[in-house]
N, C-alpha and C positions, 0 to 999 in steps of 0.2 A: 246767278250764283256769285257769291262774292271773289275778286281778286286782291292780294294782297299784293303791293306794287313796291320794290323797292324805291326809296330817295335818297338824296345827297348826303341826310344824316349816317347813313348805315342801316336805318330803319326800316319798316314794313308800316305801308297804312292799305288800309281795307277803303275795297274801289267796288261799288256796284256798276256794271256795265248795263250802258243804252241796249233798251232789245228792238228798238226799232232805228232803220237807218234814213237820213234827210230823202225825202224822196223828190229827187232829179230827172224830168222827162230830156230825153234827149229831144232833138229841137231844130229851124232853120239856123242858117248862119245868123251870126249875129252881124248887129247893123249900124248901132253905131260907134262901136269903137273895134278896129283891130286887134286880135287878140289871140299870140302863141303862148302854147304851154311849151317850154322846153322838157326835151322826153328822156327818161331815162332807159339805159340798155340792160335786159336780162340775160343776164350770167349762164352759160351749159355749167349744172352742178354738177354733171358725171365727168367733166373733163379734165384729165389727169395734169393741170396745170399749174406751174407756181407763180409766185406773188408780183414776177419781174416776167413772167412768159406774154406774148401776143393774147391779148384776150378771147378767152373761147366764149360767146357769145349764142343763145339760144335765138335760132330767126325767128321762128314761128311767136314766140312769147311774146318777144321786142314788136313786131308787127301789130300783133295783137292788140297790145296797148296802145299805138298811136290809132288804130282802127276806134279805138273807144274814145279817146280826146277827140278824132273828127267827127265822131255820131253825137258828140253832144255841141259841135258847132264850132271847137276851138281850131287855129292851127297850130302845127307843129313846128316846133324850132329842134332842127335836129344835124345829129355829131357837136351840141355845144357842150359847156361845161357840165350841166347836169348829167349829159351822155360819160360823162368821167374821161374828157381829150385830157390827156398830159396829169392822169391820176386812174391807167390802166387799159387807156381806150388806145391803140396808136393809131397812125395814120391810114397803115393799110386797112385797120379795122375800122376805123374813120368812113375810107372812101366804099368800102363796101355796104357799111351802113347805109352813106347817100344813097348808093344807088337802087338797095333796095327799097329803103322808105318814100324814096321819089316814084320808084314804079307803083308800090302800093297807094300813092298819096292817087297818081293819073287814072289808079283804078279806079279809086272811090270816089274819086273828085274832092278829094282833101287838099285845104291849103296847104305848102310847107315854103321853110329855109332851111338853109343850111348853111355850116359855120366853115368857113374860108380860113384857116393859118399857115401855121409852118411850123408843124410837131416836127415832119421829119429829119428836120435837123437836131432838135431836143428831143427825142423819143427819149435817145440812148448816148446823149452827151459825155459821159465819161470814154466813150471809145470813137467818139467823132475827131479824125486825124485830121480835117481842113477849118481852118481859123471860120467864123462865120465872117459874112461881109455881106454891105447891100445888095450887092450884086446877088447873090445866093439866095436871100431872103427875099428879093424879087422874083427870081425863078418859083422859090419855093411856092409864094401866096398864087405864081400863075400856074403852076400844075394841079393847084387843090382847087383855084377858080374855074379850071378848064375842065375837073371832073363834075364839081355842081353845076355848071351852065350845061354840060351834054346830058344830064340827068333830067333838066329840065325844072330845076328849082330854083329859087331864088338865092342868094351869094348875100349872106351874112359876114362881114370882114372881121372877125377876130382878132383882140390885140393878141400881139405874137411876143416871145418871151422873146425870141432871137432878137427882132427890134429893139426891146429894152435893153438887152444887155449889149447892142453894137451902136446904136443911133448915139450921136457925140453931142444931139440938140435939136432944139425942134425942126431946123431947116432938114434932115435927115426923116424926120416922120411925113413931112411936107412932099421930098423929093416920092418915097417907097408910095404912099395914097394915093397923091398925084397921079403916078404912074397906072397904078391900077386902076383906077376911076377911069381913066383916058380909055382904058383897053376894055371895060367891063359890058357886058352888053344889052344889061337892064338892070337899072337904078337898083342900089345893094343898099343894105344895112349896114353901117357902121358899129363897133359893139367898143364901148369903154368898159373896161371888167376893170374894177377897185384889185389893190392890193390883198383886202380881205380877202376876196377869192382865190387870190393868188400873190402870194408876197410875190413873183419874181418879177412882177408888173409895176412894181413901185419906180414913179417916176417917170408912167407913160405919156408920151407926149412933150417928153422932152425937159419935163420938170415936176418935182414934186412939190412944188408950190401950184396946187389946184387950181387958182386964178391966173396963172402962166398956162397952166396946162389947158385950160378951158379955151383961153384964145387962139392957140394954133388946133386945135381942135376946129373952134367954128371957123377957120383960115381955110383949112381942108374943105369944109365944106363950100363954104364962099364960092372957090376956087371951081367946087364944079357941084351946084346944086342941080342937076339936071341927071346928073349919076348917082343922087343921094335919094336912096325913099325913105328914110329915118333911119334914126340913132337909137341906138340901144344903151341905155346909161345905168350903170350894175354901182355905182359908188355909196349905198345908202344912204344918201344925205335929198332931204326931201327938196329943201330949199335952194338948193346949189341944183338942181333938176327943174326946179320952175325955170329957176331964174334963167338956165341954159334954154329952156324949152321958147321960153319971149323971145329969143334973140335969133331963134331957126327963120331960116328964108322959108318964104312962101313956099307950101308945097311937102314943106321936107318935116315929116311925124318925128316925135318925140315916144319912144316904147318903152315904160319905166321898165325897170330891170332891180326896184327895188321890192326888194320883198321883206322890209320893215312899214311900209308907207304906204303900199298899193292904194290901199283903197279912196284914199284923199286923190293920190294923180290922177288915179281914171277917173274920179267924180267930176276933178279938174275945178277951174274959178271961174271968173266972170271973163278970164282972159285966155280960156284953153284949158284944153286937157292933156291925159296921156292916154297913147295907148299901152298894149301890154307884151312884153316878152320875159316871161315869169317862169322861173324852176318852180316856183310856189306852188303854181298851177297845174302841176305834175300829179301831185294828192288831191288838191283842189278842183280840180277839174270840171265834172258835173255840178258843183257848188257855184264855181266861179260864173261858168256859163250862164244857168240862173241866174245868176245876177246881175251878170249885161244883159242880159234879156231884160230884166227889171228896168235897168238904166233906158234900153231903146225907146222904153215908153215914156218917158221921160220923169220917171220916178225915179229922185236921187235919193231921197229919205229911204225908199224901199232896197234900192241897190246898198247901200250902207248900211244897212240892217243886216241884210242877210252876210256882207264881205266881212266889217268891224270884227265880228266875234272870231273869224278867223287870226286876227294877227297874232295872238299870244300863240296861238302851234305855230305862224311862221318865225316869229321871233325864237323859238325855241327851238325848231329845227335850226336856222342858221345863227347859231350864236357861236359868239367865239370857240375854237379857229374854224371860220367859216366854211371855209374851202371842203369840210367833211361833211355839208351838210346833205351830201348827196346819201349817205349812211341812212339817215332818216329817210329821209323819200323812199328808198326803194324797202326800207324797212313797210311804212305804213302801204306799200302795194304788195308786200306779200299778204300781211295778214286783211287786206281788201280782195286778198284773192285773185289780184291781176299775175299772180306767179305762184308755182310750186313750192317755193323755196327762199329762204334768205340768203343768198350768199350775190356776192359780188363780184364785179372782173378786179383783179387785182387784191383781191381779196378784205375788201373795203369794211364787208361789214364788221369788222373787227375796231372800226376808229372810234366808233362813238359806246359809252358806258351804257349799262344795266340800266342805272338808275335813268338815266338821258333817254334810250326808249320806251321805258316804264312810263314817263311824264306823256312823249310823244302820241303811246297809245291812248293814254287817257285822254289827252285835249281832242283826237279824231273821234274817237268813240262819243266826247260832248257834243261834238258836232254832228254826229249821223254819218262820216265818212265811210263806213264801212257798209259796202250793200247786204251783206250778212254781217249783223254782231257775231252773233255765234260763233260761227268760223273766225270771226277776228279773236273771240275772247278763246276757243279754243286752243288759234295757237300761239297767244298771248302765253296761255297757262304753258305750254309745252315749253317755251323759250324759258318762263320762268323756273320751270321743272332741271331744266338741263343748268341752267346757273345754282341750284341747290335749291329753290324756292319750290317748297311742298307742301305749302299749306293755301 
């Protein structure tokens, strides 16, 4: 039945919905490339909560969902930015996430990480009465460490806002890494997050001239490549991620973190690949899997076949101001049925326009993301219903 889908003109055009969805076996792990999907948290709709309150969070849903990325082979990267840290998610809701998704991961035998910063100093910045200082930001990143190491997960280092707004220069990012690499107790992830994610990140590293920033980066590593299992590089620039990825010491993965690009880095060149820690992969999921499967066998044509036609919905979910593009994601997991409802911690799903999920569902629905159309295209019409859209 046809949908009429708002666009940027103001208009309506007529959309016939896919009635069959990509059909995705769930599967072994995959084998040759590593590969987290960063997860997103389901909202309690019944929780009588506002836009600035601790997030009320549904367990059972959130669970649910990383249970379905690990049945089809992926790991999870979890409390990162797609989980919405530092745009709804706080700390304490942070660390109780870890611990539950680490028990459920030990259940099933699913991979996971988990993201290491220091919200709690920026949760609620306007009524913080102690100046920030290294020293503080040290503690901070070792009590968030000290909760994913007892969980049992792996320690994801997140850049941290406090860092960038106190560190006076790279020898300051040098000393805070340093430090924690020394004390950590199996080899962690590193996580560069661009500005676009996060303006208040501009300048991580000590410089906002990217080629400053890039060498005390691979400094830190240098320094202690025996604490490093790979980098997680979120800056969307494809080239400046090779060219990073040649210069890693033996041993230490490169996990693209771009979700304009993906499918060129994990294809990789004659001189390496990447692997993957993708929000992308959140909607993608079953899709993505597939298609390192594809890749294991060593069909790169096939793996780019099936990933290529994906990048116009990533492109689309994360377009400028990126940092929202968590809106989309949990948007195309309600109407795939992984949740009851649209709504978000923090009240998110309000950032992104009509017109902007209107596109969203149409590019998943080209794809077969949705394991029932129906129910996507049913409550496609409802959302469009409650915007004025009745025809």
């Amino acid at each position: 039945m046809t949908l009429h889908l708002p666009d940027a003109t103001g208009g309506l055009r007529a959309y016939e919905p896919r009635t069959e969805p990509f059909a995705a076996a769930t599967g072994a792990p995959l084998a040759s490339r590593t590969v987290f999907s960063a997860a997103h948290v389901v909202a309690d709709p019944f929780a009588d909560a506002s836009p600035d309150a601790p997030a009320a969070v549904d367990w059972d849903a959130t669970l649910a969902f990383r249970r379905h990325l690990w049945s089809h082979g992926l790991g999870v990267a979890e409390a990162m930015d797609t989980a919405q840290r530092g745009m709804g998610l706080d700390w304490p809701g942070a660390a109780e996430l870890i611990r539950r998704s680490a028990a459920e991961a030990k259940a099933v035998g699913g991979r996971i990480a988990c993201g290491v910063g220091t919200d709690q100093l920026t949760d609620r910045a306007p009524g913080r009465s102690a100046p920030l200082t290294l020293a503080g930001i040290r503690a901070a990143y070792e009590e968030q460490l000290a909760v994913v190491e007892e969980s049992g997960a792996q320690a994801i280092l997140m850049a941290s806002r406090a860092l960038a707004a106190t560190a006076q220069g790279p020898d300051d990012y040098l000393e805070v890494y340093g430090h924690l690499l020394r004390q950590a107790a199996e080899p962690v992830i590193l996580h560069w997050l661009g500005p676009m994610f996060d303006p208040a990140l501009e300048g991580y590293w000590g410089s906002a001239d990217l080629d400053r920033a890039t060498e005390t980066f691979l400094d830190v590593i240098a320094a202690h490549p025996d604490k490093v299992d790979g980098i997680k590089v979120s800056l969307l620039d494809a080239r400046r991620e090779v060219d990073l990825r040649r210069r890693l010491p033996k041993g230490v993965r490169c996990y693209t973190g771009d979700d304009f690009h993906y499918p060129e880095l994990i294809a990789g060149d004659e001189h390496g690949f990447s692997h993957a820690l993708l929000g992308v992969f959140d909607p993608l999921g079953p899709l993505a899997a597939e298609a390192v499967r594809v890749l294991d066998t060593g069909d790169t044509a096939g793996f780019r076949a099936l990933l290529d036609p994906t990048v116009p919905l990533a492109r689309h979910l994360f377009e400028a101001p990126t940092r929202f593009y968590k809106t989309g994601v949990v948007f195309l997991a309600w109407l795939a049925g992984h949740q009851s409802h649209f709504t978000m911690v923090g009240g998110l799903q309000s950032a992104r326009s009509l017109p902007h999920l209107a596109r969203a569902y149409e590019l998943a629905d080209a794809l077969g993301l949705f394991p029932d159309p129906k129910l996507a295209e049913e409550r496609m019409r409802t959302l469009l219903s409650l915007h004025g859209v009745n025809r």
